[in-house]
C-alpha positions as CSV (number, residue, x, y, z in Angstrom):
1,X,9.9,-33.8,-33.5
2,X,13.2,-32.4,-33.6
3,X,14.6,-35.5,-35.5
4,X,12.2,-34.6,-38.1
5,X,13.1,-31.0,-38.2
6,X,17.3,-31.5,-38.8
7,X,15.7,-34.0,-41.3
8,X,13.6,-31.5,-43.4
9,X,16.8,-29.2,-42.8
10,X,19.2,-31.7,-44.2
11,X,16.7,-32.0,-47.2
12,X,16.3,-29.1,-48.3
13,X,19.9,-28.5,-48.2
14,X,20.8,-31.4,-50.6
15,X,18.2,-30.1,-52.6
16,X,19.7,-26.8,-53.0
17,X,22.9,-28.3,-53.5
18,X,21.7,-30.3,-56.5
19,X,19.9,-27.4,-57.9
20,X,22.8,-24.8,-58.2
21,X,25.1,-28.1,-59.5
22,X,22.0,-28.5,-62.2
23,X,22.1,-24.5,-63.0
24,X,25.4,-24.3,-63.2
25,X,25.6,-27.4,-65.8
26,X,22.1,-26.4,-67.5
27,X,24.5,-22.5,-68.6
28,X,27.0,-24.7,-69.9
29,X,24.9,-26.8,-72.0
30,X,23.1,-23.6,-73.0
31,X,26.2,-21.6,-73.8
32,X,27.6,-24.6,-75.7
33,X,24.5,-24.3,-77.8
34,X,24.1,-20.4,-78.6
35,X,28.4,-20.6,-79.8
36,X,27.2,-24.0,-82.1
37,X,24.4,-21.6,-83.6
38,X,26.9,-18.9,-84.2
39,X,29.4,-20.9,-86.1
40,X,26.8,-22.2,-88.3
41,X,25.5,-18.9,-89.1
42,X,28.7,-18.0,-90.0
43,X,28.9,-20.8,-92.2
44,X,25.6,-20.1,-93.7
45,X,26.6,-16.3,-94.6
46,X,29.6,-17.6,-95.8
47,X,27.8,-19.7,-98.4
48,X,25.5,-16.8,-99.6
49,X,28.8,-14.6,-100.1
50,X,30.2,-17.8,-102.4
51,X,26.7,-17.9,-103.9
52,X,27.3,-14.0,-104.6
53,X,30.7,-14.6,-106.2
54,X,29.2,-17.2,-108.6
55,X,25.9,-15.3,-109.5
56,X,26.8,-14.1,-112.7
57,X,27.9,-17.5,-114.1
58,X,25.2,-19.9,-115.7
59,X,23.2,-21.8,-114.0
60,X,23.6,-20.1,-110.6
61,X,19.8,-19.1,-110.1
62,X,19.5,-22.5,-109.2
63,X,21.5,-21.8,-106.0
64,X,19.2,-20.3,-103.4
65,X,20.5,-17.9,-100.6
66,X,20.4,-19.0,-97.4
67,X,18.8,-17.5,-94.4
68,X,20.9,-16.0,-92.3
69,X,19.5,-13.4,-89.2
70,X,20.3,-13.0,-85.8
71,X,16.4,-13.9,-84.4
72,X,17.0,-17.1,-86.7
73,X,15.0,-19.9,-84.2
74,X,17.4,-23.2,-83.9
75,X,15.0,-25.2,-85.8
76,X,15.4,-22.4,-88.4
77,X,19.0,-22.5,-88.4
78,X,19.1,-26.3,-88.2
79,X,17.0,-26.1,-91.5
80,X,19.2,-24.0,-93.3
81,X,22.1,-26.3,-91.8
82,X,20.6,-29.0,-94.1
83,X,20.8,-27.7,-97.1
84,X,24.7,-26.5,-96.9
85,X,25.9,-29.8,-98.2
86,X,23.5,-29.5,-101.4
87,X,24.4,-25.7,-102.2
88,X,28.2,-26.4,-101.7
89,X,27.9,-29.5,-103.8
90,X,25.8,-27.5,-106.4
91,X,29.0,-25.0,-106.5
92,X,31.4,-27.0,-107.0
93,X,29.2,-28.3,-110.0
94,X,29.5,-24.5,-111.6
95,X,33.1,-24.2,-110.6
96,X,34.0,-27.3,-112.4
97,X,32.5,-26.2,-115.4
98,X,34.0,-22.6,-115.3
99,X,37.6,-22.8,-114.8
100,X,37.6,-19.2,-114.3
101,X,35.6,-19.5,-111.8
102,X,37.3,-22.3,-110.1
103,X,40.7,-20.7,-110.3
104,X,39.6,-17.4,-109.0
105,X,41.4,-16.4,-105.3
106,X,37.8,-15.3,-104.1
107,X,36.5,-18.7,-104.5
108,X,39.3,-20.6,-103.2
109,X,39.3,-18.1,-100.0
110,X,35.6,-18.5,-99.2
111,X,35.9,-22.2,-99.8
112,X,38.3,-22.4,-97.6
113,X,37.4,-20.4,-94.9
114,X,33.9,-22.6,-95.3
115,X,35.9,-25.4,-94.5
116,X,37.5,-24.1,-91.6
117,X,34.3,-22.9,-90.3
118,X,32.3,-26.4,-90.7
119,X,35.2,-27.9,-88.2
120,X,34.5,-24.9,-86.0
121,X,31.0,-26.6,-85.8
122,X,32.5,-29.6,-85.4
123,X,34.5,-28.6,-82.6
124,X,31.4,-26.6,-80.9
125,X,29.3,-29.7,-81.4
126,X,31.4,-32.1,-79.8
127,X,32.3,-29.2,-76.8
128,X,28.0,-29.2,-76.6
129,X,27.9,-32.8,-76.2
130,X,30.4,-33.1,-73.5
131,X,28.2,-30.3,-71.4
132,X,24.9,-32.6,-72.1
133,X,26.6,-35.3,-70.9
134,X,28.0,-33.7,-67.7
135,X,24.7,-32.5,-66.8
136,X,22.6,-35.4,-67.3
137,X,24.7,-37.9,-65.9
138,X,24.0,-34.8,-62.7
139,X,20.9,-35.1,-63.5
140,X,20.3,-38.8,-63.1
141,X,22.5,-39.7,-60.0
142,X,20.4,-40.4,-57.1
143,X,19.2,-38.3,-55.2
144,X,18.7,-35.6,-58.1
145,X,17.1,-37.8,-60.3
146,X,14.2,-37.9,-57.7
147,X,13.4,-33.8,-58.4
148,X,15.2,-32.7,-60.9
149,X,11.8,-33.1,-63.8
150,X,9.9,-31.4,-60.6
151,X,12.6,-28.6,-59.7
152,X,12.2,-27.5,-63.5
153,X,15.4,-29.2,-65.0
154,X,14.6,-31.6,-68.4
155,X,16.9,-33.8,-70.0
156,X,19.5,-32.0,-72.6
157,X,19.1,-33.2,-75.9
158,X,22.5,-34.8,-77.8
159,X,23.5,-33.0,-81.0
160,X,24.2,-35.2,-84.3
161,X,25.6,-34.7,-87.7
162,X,25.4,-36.9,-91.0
163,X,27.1,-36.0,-94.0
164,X,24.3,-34.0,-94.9
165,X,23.9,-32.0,-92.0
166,X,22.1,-32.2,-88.9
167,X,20.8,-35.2,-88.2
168,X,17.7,-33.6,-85.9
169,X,16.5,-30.2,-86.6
170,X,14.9,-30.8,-82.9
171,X,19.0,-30.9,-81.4
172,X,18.7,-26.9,-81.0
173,X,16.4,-26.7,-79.6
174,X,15.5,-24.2,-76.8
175,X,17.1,-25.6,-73.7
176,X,15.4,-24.2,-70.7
177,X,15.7,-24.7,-66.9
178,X,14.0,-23.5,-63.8
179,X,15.0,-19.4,-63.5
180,X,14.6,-19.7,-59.7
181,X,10.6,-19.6,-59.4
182,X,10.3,-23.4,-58.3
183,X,13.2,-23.0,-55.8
184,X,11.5,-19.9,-54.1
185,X,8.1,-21.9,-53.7
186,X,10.0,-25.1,-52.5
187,X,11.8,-21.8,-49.8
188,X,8.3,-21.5,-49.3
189,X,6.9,-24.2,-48.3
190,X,10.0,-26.0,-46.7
191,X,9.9,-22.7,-44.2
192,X,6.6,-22.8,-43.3
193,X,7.1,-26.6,-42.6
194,X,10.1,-25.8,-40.7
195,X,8.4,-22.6,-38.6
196,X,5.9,-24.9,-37.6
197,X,7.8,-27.8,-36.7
198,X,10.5,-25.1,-35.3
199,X,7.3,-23.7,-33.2
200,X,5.8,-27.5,-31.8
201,X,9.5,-28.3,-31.0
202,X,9.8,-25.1,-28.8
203,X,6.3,-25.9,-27.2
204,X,7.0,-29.7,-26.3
205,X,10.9,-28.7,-25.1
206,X,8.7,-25.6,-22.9
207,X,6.8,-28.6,-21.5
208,X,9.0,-30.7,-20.2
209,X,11.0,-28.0,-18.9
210,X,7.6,-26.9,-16.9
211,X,7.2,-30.4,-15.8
212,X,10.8,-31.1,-14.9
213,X,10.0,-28.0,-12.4
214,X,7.0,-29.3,-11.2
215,X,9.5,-32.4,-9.9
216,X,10.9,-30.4,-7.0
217,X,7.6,-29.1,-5.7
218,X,6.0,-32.3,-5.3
219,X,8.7,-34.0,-3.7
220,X,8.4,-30.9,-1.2
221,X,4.7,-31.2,-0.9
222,X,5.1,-35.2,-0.3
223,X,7.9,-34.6,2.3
C-alpha cells in the first residue's frame, strides 16, 4: 500500500513537471505569434499609407485599402496578408507609369520601410517556428506525450510563407493551452486518491503495530 502511494506521489510530480515545462513553452509560442501579427499589421498600414500617396494618380481606385484594426482575428490578418503581394505589385504598376510618382521621396520611403518590415515578418516567423518546435518536440517526448492532449495542451501549428503570402490563413490561429483548470481537478483527484491511500496506509501500519504488541502478551500468558 505504501509502494503504491510514493508511486501516485512520484506521478503526479512528473506530471506537474511536464505541465509548467508545456506552459512555459505554450507563452513562448503564443508570444511569438501576437509580435508576427504586429509586424504584419504594420505592414498592412504601411501599404494603405502608400495606397494614400498614390490615390490621386489614375488608375488607383483599383487599389483597395487594407484592413488594418487592433481586434483584427489572425485568420483576418492572415487574409489581408495575402493580398499584400498583389497591391504592392499593382503599385509598382502606377509608379512605373508615373515617373513623378516613382521618383517621389514619399514613395521611395514607404517602399522601403515596407521592405524592411516584410523581413521583420520574416524574422518573427522563423523566431515563431523555433518556439513550435521546442514545444512540440516537449510535447511528444515520453512521458508527456501520454497527457499532454488530456492536460489541455494541443499541437502548435508551423507558420509558412509563399511568395504570395501566407501559405495557411489557419497558421494564426488562436493557440490555447490549459489556464490551470485541468491541473486543479487532476490536484483533485490525485489528493483524494492519496488521503485515502495516505489513511489505509496509517490503518494497516496501526495494525501491525497492535499485533506486534499483542507478541509479548502471549508469550507471557504461554509461559
Amino acid at each position: 500500500m505504501i509502494f503504491f502511494l510514493f508511486l501516485l506521489i512520484a506521478a503526479v510530480a512528473v506530471v506537474i513537471v511536464s505541465y509548467n515545462a508545456l506552459q512555459k513553452l505554450g507563452q513562448d509560442v503564443r508570444e511569438r505569434a501576437s509580435n508576427t501579427q504586429v509586424a504584419i499589421s504594420k505592414k498592412l498600414s504601411l501599404i494603405n499609407q502608400l495606397i494614400d500617396v498614390v490615390k490621386n494618380y489614375q488608375e488607383s481606385e483599383q487599389l483597395v485599402q487594407l484592413k488594418v484594426s487592433q481586434d483584427a482575428t489572425a485568420s483576418s490578418l492572415a487574409s489581408s496578408y495575402q493580398q499584400t503581394g498583389a497591391v504592392m505589385a499593382a503599385v509598382q504598376g502606377i509608379a512605373d507609369r508615373f515617373p513623378n510618382l516613382k521618383a517621389s521621396e514619399q514613395y521611395h520611403r514607404l517602399v522601403d520601410s515596407i521592405q524592411q518590415c516584410e523581413q521583420n515578418i520574416q524574422d518573427c516567423r522563423e523566431k515563431y517556428n523555433h518556439a513550435v518546435k521546442a514545444y512540440n518536440t516537449r510535447r511528444s517526448k515520453i512521458p508527456t506525450v501520454f497527457f499532454a492532449k488530456t492536460m489541455g495542451f494541443p499541437e502548435a501549428p508551423y507558420m509558412q510563407f509563399d511568395l504570395s503570402g501566407m501559405n495557411e490563413a489557419g497558421s494564426l490561429q488562436e493557440f490555447k493551452t490549459d489556464d490551470g483548470e485541468r491541473l486543479q481537478q487532476l490536484f483533485s483527484g490525485a489528493g483524494n486518491k492519496i488521503a485515502g491511500l495516505a489513511a489505509q496506509a496509517g490503518k494497516a501500519g496501526a495494525d501491525l503495530v497492535g499485533k506486534m504488541r499483542e507478541l509479548p502478551e502471549k508469550d507471557k500468558t504461554k509461559s
